[in-house]
Phi, psi and omega in degrees: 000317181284318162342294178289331185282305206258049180246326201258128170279126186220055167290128191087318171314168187236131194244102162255140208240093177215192197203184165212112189179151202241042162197233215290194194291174170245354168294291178322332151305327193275309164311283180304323184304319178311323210272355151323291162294151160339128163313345184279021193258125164296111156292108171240178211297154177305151171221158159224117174280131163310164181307326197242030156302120164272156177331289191328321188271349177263354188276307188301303167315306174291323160310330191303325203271333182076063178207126194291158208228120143024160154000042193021035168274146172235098162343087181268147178260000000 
């Protein structure tokens, strides 16, 4: 991930910051990633889903926050 924030400009973007995992927070992640980026880059809050979060619950979260998805579509596996 620091690699990829720091290859790219993603000044004006909107960044959510999320994750999947069945051990620690996710703040401390979320403070380096930030600091990876422009200060213009929009954050909006972080969430960490368990390992085993289906699409769904991650789509409804993100529908949640009210920022459009690619042709508003979702990948099912």
């Amino acid at each position: 991930m620091d690699t990829f924030l720091e290859s790219y400009d993603f000044s004006g973007k909107t960044m959510i910051d999320f994750c999947t995992s069945g051990g620690s927070g996710i703040s401390t992640s979320e403070g380096n990633l930030k600091e990876l980026c422009s200060s213009d880059v929009n954050w909006l809050a972080a969430n960490k889903f368990s390992s085993d979060t289906d699409v769904d619950t991650v789509r409804d979260w993100v529908q949640s926050l009210g920022i459009e998805t690619k042709n508003n579509e979702w990948r099912k596996r």
